[in-house]
N, C-alpha and C positions, 0 to 999 in steps of 0.2 A: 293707900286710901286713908284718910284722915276720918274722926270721928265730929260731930257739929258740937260734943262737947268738950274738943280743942278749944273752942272760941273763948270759954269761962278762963278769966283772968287776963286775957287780952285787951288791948281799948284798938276798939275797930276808927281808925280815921274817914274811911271812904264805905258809901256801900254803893253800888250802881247797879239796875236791873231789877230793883224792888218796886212793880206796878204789878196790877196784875193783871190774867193773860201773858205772862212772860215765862219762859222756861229756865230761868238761871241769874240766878244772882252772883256777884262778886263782892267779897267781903276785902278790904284790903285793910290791915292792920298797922299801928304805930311799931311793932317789934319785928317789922319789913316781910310779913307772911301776907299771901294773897289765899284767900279759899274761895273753890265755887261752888256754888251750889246749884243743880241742874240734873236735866234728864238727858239719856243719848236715845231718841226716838227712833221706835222701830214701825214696823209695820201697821197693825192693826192696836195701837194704843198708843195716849195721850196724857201727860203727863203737867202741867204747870198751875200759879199759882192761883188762887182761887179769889182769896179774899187775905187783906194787912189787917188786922187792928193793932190801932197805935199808931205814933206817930215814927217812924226808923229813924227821923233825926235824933231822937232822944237816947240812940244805940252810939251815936259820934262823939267821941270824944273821954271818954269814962269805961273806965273797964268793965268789961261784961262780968255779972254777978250769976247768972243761972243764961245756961245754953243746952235747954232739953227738948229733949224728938219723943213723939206717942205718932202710932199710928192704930187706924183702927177702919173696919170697913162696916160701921155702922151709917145707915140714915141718917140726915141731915132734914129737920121738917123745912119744907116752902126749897128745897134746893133741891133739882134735879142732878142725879148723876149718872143716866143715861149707860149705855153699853152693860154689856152682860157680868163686867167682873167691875169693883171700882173699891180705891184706899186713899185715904183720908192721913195726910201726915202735915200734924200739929209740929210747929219749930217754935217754942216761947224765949226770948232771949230778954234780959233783962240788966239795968246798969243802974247807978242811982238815980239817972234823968227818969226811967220811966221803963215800962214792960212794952213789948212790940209781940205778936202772933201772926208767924206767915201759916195759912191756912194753903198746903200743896192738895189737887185732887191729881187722881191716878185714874184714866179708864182704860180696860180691852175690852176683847173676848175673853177672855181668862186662864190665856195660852201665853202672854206677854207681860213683861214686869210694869208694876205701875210705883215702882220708888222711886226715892230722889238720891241722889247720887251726892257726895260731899266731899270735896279733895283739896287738896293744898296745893296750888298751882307754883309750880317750877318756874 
């Protein structure tokens, strides 16, 4: 399992899966590394991404300067988050183009994982 602040010092060439509504992104970098980023869905919980701000082309091309995770299962005013358990994980990744924030939401019951998962694809 790779950490999302692998990505700091890397220049990301590709990113695909960055909309949101989507459960997984693929970061694929210039020093021939692919990472994804994604949930494996279980049962009673739901996992993807919420809201981008920023632009992610400005993540292409330039090596990533800050690649840090916060999570927190605080309210969100004017945003429903529904189901009985729910976590909020902040990804800000940044290069000299400009700063990008994928906003992941997490729901269950509160019996089931609502993280996002990070790995380095083989």
């Amino acid at each position: 399992m790779a950490a999302f602040s692998d990505l700091k010092g890397k220049t990301i060439i590709s990113i695909t899966g960055a909309t949101v509504g989507n459960d997984r992104i693929t970061f694929a970098t210039a020093e021939g590394k692919s990472y994804l980023m994604y949930h494996s869905q279980d049962c009673c919980e739901g996992v993807q991404i919420e809201d981008i701000a920023g632009d992610v082309n400005d993540l292409i091309g330039s090596p990533v300067l800050q690649a840090d995770e916060e999570s927190n299962s605080d309210p969100i005013e004017g945003v429903e988050a529904g189901d009985e358990s729910f976590t909020w994980t902040f990804y800000r990744i940044a290069t000299a183009k400009g700063l990008v924030v994928l906003r992941w939401l997490g729901t269950s019951n509160g019996y089931y994982s609502e993280s996002v998962d990070f790995e380095e694809e083989t």
